[in-house]
Backbone as a ProteinNet text record, in pm:
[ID]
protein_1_A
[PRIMARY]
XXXXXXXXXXXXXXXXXXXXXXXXXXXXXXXXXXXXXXXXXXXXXXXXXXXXXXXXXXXXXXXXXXXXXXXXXXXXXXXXXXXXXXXXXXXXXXXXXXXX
[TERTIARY]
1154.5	1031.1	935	792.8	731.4	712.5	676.6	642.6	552.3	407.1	340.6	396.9	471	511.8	584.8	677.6	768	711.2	632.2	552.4	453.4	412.7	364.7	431.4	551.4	673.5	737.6	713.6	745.1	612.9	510.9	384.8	343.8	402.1	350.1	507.6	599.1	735.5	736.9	696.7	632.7	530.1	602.4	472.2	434.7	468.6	423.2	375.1	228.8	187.5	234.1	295.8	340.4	465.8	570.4	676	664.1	563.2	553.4	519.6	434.9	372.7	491.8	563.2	682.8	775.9	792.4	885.2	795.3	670.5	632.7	634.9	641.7	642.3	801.4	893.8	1050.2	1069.6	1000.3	1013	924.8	855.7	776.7	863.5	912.6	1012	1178	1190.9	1297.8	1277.2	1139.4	1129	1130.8	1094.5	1079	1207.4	1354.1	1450.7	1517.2	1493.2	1520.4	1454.2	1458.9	1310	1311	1449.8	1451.9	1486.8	1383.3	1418.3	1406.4	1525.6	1465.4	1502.6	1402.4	1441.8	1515.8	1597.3	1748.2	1778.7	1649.1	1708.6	1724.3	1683.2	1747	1842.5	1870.9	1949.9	2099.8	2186.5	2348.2	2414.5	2357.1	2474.3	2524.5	2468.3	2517.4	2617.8	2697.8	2814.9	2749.5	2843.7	2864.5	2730	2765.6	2687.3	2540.3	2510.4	2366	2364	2477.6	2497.1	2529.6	2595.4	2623.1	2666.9	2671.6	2704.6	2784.2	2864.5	2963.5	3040.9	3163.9	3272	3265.9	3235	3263.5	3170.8	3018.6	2881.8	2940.6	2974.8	3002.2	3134.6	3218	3313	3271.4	3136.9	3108.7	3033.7	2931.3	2871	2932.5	3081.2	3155	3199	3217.7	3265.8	3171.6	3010.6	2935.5	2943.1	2971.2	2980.3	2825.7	2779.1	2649.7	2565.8	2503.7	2418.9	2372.8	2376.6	2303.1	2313.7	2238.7	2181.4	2152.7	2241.2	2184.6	2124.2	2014.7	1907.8	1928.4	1932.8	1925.2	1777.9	1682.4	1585.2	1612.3	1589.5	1580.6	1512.8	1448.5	1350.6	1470.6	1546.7	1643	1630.2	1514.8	1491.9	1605.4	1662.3	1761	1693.3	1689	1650.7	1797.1	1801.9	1907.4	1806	1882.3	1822.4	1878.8	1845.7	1920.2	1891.4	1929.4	1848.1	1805	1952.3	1950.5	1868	1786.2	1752.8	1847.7	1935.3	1979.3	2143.7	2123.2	2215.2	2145.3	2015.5	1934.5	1872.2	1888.8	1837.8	1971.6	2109.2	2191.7	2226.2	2188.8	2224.7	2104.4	1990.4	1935.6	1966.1	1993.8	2067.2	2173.4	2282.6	2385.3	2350.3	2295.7	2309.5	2138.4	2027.2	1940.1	1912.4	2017.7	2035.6	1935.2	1843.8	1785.9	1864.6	1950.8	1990.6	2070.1	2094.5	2203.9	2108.5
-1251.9	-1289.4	-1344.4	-1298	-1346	-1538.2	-1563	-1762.4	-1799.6	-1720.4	-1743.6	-1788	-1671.9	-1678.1	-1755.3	-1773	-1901	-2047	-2054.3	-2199.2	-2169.9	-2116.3	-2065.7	-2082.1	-2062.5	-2097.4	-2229.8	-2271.4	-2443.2	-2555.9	-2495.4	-2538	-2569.9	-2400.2	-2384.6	-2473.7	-2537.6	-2566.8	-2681.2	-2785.4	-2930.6	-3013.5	-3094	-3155.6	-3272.1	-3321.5	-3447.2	-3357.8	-3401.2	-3329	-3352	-3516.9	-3489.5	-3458.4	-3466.9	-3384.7	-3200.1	-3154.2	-3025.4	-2953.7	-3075.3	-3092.3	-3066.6	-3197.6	-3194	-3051.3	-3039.4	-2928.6	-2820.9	-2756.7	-2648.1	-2654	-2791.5	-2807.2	-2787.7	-2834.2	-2783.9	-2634.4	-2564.7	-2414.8	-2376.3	-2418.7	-2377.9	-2362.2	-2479.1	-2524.6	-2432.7	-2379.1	-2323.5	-2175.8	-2142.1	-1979.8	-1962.9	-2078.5	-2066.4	-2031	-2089.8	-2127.1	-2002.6	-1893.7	-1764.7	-1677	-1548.6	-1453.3	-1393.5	-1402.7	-1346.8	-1429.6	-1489.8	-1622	-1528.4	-1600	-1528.3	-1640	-1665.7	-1769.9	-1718.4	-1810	-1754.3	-1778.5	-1877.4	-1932.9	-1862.8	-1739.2	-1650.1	-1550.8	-1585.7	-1471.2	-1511.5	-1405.9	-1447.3	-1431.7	-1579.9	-1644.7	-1779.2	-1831.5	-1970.8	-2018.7	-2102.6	-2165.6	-2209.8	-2254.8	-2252.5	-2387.4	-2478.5	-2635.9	-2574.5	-2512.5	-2437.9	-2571.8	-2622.1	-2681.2	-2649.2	-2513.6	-2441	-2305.4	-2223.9	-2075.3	-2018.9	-1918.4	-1894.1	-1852.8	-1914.8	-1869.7	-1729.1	-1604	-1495.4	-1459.7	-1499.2	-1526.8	-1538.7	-1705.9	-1735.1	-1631.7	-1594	-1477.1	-1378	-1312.1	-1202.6	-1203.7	-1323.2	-1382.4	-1385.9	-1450.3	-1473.6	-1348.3	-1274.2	-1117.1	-1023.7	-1077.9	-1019.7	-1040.9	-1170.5	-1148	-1180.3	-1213.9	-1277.6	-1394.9	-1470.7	-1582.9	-1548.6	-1679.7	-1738.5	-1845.5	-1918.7	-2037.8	-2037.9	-2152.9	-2143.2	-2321.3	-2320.8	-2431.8	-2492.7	-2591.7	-2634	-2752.8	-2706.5	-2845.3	-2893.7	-3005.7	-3146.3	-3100.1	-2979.2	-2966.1	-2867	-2882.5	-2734.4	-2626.6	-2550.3	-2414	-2400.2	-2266.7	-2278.4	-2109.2	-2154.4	-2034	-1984.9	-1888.4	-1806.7	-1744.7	-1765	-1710.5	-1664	-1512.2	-1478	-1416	-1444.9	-1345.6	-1193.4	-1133.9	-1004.2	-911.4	-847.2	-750.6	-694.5	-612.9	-525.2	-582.9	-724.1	-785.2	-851.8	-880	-949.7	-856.8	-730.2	-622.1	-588.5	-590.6	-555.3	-673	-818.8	-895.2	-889.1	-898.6	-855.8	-773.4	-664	-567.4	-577.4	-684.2	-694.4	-793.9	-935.5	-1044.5	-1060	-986.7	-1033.5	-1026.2	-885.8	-840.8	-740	-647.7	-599.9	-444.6	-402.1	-271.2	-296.9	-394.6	-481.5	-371.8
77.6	12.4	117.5	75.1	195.7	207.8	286.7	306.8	183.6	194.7	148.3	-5.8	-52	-197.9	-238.4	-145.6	-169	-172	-84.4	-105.8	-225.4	-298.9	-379.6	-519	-552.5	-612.5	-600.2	-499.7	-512.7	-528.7	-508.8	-560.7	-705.4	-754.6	-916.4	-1024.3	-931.4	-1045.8	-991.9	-876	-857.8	-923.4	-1007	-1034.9	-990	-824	-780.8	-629.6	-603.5	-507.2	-335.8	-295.3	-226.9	-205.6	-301.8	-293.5	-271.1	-338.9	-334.7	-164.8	-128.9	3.9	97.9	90.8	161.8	136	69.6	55.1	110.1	59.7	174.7	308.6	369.7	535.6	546.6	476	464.3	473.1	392.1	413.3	520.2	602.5	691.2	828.6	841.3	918.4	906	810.4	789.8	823.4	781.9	836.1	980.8	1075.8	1241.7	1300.2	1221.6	1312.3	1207.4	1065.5	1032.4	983.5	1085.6	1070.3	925.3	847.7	696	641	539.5	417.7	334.3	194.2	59.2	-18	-163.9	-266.2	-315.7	-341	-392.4	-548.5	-591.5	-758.6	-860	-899.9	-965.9	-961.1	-855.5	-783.9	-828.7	-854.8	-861	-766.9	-729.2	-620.4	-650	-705.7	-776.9	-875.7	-810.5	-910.4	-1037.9	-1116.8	-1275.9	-1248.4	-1161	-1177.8	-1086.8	-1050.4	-950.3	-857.4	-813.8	-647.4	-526.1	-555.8	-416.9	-440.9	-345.3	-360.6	-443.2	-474.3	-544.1	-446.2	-412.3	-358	-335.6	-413.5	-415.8	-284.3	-290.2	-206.4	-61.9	-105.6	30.3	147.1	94.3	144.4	189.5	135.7	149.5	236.5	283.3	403.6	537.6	515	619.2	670.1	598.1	591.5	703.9	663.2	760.3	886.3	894.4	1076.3	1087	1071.7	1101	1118.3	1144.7	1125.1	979.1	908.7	839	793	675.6	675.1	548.3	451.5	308.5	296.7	240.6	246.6	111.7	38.1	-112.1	-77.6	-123.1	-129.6	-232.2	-186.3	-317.2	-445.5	-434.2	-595	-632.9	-575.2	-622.2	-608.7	-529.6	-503.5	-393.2	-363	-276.1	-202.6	-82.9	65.1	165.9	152	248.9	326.3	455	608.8	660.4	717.7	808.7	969.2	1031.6	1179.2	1209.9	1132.3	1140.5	994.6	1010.9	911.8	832.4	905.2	814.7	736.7	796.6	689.4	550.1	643.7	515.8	398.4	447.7	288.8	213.2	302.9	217.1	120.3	213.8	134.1	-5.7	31.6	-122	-246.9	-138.3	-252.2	-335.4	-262.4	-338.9	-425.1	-366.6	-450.8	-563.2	-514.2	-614	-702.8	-762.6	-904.4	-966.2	-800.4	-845.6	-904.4	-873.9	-921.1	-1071.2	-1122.8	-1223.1	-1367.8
[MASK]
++++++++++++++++++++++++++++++++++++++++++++++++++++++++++++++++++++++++++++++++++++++++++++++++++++

């Protein structure tokens, strides 16, 4: 997902402006140090409590052999990063539920 949209998405579901604030400089900061962010909150990857990955997620990550980076902000939006491209489209593909 692009930056723009994502801060865009934590803008429009904040309703205290400098928390919202803070959190876009959080994702700002998070896209520098991974060239592929994606919001992850609808996505099925989340345990039963939406506190951390799903085991199944996290395996299949490790599986890749790759860098990445799963983010939980305090508003609860949650960002996966990754370095490599062509892990980061398969990972869309599998986990964002667009083919479902």
């Amino acid at each position: 997902m692009e930056l723009e949209k994502i801060k865009e998405a934590i803008a429009a579901s904040t309703r205290d402006e400098e928390l919202a604030s803070a959190t876009r400089y959080e994702v700002e900061a998070y896209a520098k140090l991974w060239l592929f962010v994606f919001l992850v909150n609808d996505w099925d990857v989340w345990n039963g409590s939406k506190r951390a990955l799903k085991l199944q997620v996290v395996r299949w990550l490790e599986n890749e052999g790759t860098a990445y980076d799963f983010f939980q902000i305090r508003t609860g939006f949650g960002l996966i990063g990754f370095k490599d491209q062509e892990t980061a489209k398969t990972f869309e593909r599998r986990w964002s539920g667009q083919f479902q």
